[in-house]
N, CA, C and O atoms as a GROMACS GRO file, in nm:
protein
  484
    1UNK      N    1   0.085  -0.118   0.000
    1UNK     CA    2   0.000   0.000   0.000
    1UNK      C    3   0.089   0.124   0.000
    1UNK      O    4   0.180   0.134   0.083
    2UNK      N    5   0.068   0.210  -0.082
    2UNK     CA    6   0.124   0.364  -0.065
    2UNK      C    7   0.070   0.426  -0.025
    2UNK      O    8  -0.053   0.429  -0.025
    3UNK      N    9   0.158   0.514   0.034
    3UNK     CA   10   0.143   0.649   0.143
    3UNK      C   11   0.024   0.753   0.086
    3UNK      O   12   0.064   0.818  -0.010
    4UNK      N   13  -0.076   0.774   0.116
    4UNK     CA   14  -0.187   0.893   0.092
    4UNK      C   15  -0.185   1.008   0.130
    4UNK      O   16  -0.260   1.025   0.227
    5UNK      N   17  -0.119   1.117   0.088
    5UNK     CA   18  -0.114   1.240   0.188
    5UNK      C   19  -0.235   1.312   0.198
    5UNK      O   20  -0.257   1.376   0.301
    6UNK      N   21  -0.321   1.310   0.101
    6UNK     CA   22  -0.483   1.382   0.086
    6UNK      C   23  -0.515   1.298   0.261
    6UNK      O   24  -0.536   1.346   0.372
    7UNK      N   25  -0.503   1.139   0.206
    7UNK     CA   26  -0.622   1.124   0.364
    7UNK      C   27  -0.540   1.120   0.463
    7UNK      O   28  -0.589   1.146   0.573
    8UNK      N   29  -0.426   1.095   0.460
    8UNK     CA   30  -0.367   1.142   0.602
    8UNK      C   31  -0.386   1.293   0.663
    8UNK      O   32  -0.378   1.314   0.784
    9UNK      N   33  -0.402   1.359   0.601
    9UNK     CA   34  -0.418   1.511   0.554
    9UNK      C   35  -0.606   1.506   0.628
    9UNK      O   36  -0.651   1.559   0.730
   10UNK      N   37  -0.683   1.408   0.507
   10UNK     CA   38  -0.779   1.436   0.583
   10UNK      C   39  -0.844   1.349   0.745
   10UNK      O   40  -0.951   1.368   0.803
   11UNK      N   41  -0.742   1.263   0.776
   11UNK     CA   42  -0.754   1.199   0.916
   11UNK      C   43  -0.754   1.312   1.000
   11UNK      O   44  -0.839   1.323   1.089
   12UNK      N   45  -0.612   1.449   0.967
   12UNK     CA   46  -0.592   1.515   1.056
   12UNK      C   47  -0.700   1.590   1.088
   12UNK      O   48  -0.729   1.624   1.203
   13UNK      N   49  -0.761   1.618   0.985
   13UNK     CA   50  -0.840   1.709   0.979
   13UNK      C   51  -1.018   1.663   1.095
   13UNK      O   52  -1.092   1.725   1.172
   14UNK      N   53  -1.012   1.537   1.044
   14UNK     CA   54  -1.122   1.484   1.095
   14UNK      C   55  -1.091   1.464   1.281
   14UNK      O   56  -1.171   1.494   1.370
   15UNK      N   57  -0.957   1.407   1.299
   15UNK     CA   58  -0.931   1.419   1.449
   15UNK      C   59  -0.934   1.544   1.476
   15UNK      O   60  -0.978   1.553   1.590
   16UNK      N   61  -0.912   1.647   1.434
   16UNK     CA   62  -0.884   1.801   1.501
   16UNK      C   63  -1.024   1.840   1.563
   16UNK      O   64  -1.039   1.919   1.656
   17UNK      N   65  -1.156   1.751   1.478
   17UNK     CA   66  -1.289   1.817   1.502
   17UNK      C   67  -1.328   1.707   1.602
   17UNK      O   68  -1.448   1.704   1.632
   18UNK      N   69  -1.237   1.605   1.666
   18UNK     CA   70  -1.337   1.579   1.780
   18UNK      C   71  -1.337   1.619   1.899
   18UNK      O   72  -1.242   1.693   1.927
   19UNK      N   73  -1.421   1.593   1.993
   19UNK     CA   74  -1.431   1.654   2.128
   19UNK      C   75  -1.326   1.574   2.218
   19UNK      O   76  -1.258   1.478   2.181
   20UNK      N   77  -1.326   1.620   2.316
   20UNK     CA   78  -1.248   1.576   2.419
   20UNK      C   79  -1.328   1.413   2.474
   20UNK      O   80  -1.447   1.385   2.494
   21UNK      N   81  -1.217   1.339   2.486
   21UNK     CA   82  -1.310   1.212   2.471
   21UNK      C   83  -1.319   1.133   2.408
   21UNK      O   84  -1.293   1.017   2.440
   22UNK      N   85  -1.366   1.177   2.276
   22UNK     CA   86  -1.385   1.151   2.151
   22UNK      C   87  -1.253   1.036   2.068
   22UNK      O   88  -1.133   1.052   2.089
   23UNK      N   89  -1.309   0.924   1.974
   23UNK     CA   90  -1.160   0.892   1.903
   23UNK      C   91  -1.287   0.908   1.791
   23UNK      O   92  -1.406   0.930   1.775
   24UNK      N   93  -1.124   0.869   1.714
   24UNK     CA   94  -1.192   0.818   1.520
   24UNK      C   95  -1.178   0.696   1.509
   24UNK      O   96  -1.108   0.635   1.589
   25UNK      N   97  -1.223   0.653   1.437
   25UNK     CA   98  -1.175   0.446   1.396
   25UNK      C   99  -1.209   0.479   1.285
   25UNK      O  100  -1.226   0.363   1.246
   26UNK      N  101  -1.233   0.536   1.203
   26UNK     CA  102  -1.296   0.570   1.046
   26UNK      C  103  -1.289   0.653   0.965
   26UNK      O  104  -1.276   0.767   1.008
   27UNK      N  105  -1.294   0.637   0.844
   27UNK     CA  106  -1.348   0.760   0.749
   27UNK      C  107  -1.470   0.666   0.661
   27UNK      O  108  -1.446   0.554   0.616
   28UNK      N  109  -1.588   0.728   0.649
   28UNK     CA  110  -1.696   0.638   0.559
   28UNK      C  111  -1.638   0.612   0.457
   28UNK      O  112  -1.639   0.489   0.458
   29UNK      N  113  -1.568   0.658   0.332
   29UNK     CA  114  -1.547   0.574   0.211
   29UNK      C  115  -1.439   0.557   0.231
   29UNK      O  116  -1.374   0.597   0.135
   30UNK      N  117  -1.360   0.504   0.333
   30UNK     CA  118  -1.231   0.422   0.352
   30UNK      C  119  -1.205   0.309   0.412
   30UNK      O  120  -1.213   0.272   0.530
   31UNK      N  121  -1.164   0.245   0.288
   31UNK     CA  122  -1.167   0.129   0.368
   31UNK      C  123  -1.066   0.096   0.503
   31UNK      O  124  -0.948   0.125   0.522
   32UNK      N  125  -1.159   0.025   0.586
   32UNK     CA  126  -1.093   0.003   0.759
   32UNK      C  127  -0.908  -0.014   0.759
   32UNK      O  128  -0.829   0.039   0.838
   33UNK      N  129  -0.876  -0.121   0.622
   33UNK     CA  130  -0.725  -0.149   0.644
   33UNK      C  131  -0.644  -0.069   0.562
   33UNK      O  132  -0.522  -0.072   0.545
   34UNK      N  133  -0.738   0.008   0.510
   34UNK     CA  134  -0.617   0.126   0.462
   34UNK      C  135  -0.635   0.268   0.606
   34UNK      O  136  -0.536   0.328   0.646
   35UNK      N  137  -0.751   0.290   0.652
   35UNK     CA  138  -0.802   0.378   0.777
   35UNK      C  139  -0.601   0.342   0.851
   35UNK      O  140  -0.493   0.398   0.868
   36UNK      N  141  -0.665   0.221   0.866
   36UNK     CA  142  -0.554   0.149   1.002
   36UNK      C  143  -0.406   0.205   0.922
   36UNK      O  144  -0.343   0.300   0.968
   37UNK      N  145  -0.370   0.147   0.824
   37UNK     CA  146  -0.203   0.134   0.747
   37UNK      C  147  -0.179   0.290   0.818
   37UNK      O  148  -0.098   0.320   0.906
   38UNK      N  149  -0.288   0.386   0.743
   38UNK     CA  150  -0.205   0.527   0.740
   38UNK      C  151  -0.245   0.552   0.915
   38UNK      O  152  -0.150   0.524   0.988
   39UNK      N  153  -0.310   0.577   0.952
   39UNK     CA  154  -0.261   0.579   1.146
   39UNK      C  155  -0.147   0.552   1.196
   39UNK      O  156  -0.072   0.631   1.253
   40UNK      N  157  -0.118   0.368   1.162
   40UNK     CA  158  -0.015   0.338   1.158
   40UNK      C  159   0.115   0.438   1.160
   40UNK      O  160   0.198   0.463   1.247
   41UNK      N  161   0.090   0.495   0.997
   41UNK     CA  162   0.231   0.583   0.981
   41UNK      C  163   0.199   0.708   1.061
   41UNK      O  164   0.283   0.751   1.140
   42UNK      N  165   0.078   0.771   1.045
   42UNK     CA  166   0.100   0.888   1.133
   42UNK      C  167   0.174   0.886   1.285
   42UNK      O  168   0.258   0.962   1.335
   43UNK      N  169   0.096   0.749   1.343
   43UNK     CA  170   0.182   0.748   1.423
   43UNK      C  171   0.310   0.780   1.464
   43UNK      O  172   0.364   0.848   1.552
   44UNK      N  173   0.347   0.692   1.349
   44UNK     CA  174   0.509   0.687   1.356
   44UNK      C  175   0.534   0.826   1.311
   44UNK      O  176   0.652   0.855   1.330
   45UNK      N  177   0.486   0.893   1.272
   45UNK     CA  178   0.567   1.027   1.225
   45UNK      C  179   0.534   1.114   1.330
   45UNK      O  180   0.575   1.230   1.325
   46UNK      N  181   0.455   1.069   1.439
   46UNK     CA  182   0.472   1.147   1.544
   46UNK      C  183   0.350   1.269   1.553
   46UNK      O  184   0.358   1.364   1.630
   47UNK      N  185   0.200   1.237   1.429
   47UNK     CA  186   0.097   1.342   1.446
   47UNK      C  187  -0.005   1.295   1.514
   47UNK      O  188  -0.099   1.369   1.542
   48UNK      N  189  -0.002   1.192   1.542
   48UNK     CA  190  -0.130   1.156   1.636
   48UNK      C  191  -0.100   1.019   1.779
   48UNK      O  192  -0.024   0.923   1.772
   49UNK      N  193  -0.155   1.043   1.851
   49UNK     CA  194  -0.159   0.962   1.928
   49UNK      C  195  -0.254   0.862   1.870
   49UNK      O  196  -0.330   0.893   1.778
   50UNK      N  197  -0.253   0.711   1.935
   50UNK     CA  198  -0.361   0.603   1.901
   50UNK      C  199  -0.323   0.504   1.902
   50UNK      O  200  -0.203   0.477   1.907
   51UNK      N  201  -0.424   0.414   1.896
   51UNK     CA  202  -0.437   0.243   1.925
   51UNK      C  203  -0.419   0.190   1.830
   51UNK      O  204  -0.490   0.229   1.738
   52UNK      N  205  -0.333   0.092   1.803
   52UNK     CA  206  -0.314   0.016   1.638
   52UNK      C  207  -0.277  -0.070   1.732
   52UNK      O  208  -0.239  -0.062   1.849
   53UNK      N  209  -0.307  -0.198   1.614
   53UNK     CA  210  -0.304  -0.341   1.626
   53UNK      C  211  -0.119  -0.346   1.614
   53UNK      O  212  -0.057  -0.265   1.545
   54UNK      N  213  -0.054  -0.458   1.694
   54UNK     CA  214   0.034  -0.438   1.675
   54UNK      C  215   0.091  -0.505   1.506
   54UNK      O  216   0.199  -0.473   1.457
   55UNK      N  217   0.033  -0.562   1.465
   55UNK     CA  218   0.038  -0.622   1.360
   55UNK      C  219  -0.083  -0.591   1.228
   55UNK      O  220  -0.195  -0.626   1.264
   56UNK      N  221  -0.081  -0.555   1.140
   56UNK     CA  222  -0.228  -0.550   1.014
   56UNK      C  223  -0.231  -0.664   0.936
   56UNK      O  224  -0.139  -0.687   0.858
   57UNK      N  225  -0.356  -0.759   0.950
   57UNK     CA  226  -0.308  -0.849   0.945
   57UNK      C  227  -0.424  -0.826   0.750
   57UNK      O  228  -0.430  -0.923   0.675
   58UNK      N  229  -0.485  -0.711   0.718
   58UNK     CA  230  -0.570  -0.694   0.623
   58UNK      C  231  -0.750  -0.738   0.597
   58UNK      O  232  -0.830  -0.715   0.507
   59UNK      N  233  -0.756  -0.808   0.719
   59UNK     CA  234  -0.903  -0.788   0.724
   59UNK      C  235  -0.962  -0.770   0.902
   59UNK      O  236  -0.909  -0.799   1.009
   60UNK      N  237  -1.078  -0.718   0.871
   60UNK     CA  238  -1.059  -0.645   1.075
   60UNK      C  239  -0.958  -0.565   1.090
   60UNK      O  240  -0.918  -0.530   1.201
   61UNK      N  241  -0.904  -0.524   0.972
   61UNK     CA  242  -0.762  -0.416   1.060
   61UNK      C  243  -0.848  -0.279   1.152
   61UNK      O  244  -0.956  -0.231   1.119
   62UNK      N  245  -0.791  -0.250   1.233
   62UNK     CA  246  -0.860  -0.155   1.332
   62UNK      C  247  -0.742  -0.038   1.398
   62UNK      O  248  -0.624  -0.071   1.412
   63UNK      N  249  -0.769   0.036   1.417
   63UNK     CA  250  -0.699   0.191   1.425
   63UNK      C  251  -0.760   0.270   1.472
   63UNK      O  252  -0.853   0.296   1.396
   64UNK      N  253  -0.764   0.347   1.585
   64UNK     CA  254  -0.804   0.433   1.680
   64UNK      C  255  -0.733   0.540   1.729
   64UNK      O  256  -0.670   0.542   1.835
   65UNK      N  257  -0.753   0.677   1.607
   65UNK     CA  258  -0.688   0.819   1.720
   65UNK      C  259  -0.782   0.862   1.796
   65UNK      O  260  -0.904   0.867   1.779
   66UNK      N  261  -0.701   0.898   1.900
   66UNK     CA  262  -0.722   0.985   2.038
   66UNK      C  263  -0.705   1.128   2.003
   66UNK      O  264  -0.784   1.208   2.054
   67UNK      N  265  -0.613   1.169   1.925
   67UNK     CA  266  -0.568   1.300   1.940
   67UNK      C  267  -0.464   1.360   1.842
   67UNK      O  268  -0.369   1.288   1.814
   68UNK      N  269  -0.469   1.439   1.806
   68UNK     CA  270  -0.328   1.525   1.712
   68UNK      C  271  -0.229   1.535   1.844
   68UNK      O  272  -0.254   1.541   1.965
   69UNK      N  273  -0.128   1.533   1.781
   69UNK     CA  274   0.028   1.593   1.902
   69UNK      C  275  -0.018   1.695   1.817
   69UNK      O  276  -0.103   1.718   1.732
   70UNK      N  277   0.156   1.787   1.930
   70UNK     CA  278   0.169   1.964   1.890
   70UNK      C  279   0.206   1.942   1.753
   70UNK      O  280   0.134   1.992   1.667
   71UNK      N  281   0.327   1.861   1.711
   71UNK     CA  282   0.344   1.817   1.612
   71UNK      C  283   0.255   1.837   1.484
   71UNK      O  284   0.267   1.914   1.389
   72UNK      N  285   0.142   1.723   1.520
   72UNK     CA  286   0.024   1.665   1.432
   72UNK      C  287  -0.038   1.856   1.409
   72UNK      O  288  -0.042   1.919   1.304
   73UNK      N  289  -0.074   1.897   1.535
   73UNK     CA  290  -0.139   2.057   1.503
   73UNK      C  291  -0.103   2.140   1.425
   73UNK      O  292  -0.168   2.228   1.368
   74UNK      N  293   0.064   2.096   1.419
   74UNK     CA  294   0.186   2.219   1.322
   74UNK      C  295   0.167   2.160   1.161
   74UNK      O  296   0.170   2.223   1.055
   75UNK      N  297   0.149   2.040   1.182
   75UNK     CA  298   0.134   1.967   1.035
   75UNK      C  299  -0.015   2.030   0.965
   75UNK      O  300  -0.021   2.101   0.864
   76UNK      N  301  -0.117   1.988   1.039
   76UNK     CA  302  -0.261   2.066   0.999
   76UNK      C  303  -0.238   2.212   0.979
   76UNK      O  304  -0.294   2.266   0.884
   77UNK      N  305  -0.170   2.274   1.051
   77UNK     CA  306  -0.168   2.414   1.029
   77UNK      C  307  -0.095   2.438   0.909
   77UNK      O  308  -0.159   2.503   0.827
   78UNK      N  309   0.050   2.397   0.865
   78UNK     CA  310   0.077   2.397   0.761
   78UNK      C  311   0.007   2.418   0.651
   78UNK      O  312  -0.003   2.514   0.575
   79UNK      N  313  -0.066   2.261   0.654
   79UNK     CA  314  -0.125   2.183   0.501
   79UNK      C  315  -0.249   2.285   0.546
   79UNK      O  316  -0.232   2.371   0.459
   80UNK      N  317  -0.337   2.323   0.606
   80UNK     CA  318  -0.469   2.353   0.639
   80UNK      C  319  -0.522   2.498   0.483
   80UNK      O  320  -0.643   2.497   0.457
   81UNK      N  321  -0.464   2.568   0.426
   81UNK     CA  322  -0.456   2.624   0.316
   81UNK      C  323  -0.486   2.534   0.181
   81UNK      O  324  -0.393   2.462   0.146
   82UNK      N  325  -0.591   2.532   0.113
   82UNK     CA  326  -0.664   2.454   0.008
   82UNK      C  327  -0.530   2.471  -0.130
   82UNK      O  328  -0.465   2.380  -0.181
   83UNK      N  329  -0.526   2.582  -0.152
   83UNK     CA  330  -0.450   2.635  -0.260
   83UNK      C  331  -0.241   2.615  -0.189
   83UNK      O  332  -0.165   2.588  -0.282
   84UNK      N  333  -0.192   2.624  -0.091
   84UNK     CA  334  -0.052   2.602  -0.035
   84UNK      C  335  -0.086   2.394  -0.056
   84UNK      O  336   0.000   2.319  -0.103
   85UNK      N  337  -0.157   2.369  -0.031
   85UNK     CA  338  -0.171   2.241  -0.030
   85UNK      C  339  -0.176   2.146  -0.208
   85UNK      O  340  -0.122   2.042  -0.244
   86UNK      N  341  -0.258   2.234  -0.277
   86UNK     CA  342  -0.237   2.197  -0.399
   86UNK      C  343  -0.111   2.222  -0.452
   86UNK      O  344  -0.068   2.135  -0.527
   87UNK      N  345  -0.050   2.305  -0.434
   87UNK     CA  346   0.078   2.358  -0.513
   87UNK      C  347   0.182   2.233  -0.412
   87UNK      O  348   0.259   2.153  -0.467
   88UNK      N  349   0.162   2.241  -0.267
   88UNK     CA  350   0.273   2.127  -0.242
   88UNK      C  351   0.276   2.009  -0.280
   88UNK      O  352   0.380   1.945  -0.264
   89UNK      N  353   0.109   1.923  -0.369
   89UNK     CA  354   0.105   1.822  -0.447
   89UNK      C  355   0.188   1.819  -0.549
   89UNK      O  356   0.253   1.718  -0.576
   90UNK      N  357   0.196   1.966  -0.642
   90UNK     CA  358   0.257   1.963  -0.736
   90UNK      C  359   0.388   1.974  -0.720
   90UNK      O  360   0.466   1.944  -0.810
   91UNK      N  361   0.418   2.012  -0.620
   91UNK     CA  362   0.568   2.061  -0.605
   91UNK      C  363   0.622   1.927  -0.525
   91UNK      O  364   0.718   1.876  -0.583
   92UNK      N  365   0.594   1.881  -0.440
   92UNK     CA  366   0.655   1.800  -0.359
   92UNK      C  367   0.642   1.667  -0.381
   92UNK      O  368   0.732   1.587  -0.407
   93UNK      N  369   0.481   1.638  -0.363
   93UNK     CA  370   0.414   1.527  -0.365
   93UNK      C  371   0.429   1.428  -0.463
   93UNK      O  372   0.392   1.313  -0.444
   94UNK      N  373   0.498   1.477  -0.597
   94UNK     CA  374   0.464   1.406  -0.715
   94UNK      C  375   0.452   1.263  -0.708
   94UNK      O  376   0.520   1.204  -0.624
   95UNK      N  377   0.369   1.194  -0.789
   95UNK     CA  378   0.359   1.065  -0.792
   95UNK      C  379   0.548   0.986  -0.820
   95UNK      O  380   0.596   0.885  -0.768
   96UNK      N  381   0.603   1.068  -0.905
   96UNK     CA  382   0.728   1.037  -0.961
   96UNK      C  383   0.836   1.072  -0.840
   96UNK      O  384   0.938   1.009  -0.812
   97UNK      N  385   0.786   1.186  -0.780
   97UNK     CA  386   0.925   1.196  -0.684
   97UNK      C  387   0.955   1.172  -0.524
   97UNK      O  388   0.862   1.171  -0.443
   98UNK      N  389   1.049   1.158  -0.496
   98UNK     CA  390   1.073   1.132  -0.369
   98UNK      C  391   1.071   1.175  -0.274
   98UNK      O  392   1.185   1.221  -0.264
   99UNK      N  393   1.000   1.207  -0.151
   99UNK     CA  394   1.018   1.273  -0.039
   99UNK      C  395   0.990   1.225   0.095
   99UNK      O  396   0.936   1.114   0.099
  100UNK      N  397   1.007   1.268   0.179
  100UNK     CA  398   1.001   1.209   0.301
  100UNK      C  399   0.901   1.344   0.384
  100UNK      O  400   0.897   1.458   0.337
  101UNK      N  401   0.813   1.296   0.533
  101UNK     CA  402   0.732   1.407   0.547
  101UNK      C  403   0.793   1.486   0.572
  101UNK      O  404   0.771   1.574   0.489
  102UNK      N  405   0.891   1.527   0.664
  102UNK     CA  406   0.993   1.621   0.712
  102UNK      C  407   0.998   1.741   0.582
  102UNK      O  408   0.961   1.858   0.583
  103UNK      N  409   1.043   1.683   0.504
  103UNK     CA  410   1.062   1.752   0.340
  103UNK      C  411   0.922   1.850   0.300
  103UNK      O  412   0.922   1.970   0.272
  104UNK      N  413   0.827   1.776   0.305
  104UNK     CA  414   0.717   1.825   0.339
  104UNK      C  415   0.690   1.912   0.426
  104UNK      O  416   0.655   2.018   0.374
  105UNK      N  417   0.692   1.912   0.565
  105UNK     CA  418   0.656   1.991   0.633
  105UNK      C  419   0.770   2.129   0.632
  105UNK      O  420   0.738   2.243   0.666
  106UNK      N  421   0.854   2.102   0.603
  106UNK     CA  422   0.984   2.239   0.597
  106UNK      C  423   0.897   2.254   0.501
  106UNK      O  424   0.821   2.348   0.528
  107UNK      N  425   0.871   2.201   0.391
  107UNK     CA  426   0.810   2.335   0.225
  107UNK      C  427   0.705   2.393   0.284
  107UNK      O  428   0.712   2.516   0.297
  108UNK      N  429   0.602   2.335   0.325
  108UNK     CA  430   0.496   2.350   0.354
  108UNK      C  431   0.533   2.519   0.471
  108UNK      O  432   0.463   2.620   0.463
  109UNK      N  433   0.614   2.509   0.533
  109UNK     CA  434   0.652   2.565   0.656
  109UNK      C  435   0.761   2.699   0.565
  109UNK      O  436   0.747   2.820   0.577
  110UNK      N  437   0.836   2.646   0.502
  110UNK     CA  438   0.857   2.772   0.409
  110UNK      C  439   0.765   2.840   0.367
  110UNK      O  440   0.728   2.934   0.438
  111UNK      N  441   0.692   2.812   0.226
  111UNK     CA  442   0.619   2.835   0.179
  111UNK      C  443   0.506   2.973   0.295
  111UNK      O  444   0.466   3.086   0.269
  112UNK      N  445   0.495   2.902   0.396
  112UNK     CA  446   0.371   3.006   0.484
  112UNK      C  447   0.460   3.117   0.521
  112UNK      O  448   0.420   3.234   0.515
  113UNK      N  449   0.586   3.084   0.561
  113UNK     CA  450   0.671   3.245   0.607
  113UNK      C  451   0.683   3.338   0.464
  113UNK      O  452   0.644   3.455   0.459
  114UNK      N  453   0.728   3.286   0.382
  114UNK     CA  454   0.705   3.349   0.258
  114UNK      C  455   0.616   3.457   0.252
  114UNK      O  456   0.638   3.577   0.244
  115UNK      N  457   0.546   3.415   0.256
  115UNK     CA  458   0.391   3.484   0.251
  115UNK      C  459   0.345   3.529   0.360
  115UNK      O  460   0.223   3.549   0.363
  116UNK      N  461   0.423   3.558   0.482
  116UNK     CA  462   0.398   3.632   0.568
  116UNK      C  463   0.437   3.799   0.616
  116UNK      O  464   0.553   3.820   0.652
  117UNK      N  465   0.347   3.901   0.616
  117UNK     CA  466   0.454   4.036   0.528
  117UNK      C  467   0.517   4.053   0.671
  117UNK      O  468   0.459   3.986   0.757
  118UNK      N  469   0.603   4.113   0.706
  118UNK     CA  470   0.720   4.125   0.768
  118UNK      C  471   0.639   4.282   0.858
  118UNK      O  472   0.533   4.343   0.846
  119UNK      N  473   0.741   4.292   0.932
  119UNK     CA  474   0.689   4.345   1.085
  119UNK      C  475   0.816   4.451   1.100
  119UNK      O  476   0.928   4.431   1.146
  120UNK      N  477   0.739   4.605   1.026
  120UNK     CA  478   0.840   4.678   1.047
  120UNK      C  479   0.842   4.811   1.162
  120UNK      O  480   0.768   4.910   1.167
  121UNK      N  481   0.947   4.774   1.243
  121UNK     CA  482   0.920   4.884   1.380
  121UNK      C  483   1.008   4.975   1.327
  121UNK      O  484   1.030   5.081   1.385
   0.00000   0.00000   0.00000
């Protein structure tokens, strides 16, 4: 399975809107063992807290966030721009090229200072 940045992108998005309390185990048109794979990696990249099986074994796979880290918040805030997000598909994301999220989140994280006008005393 390959890496999805749209739905990891939109996991974040969907954990950011729950309540305190609250987990996800889902997205409706996703299927459960792809839901689980990418948790999985978020995990590991350090944007969400949650329950994964220690193993996916591809059917019943199951995946449960609790929560964005500060991390996971800095990542949403980044990507959270419709139009900075399309252009980092094109720029970063390509189907053809290589990147790692880190790579990502620095462009993404460039890209917003860029465009931030400057603060003159």
């Amino acid at each position: 399975m390959k890496r999805d940045m749209d739905l990891i992108r939109r996991i974040a998005f969907a954990t950011e809107e729950l309540e305190s309390g609250q987990t996800l185990d889902g997205l409706e048109d996703v299927e459960p063992a792809t839901f689980a794979q990418h948790v999985v990696w978020m995990k590991e990249a350090g944007l969400v807290e949650a329950i994964v099986p220690t193993r996916l074994s591809g059917e019943g796979d199951f995946a449960m966030v609790n929560r964005l880290t500060w991390q996971g918040c800095d990542f949403l805030d980044a990507a959270r721009d419709e139009g900075l997000w399309s252009k980092a598909k094109a720029t970063v994301i390509k189907p053809s090229a290589s990147f790692t999220f880190g790579l990502l989140k620095d462009w993404l994280t460039s890209e917003i200072r860029q465009g931030l006008p400057t603060l003159g005393m």
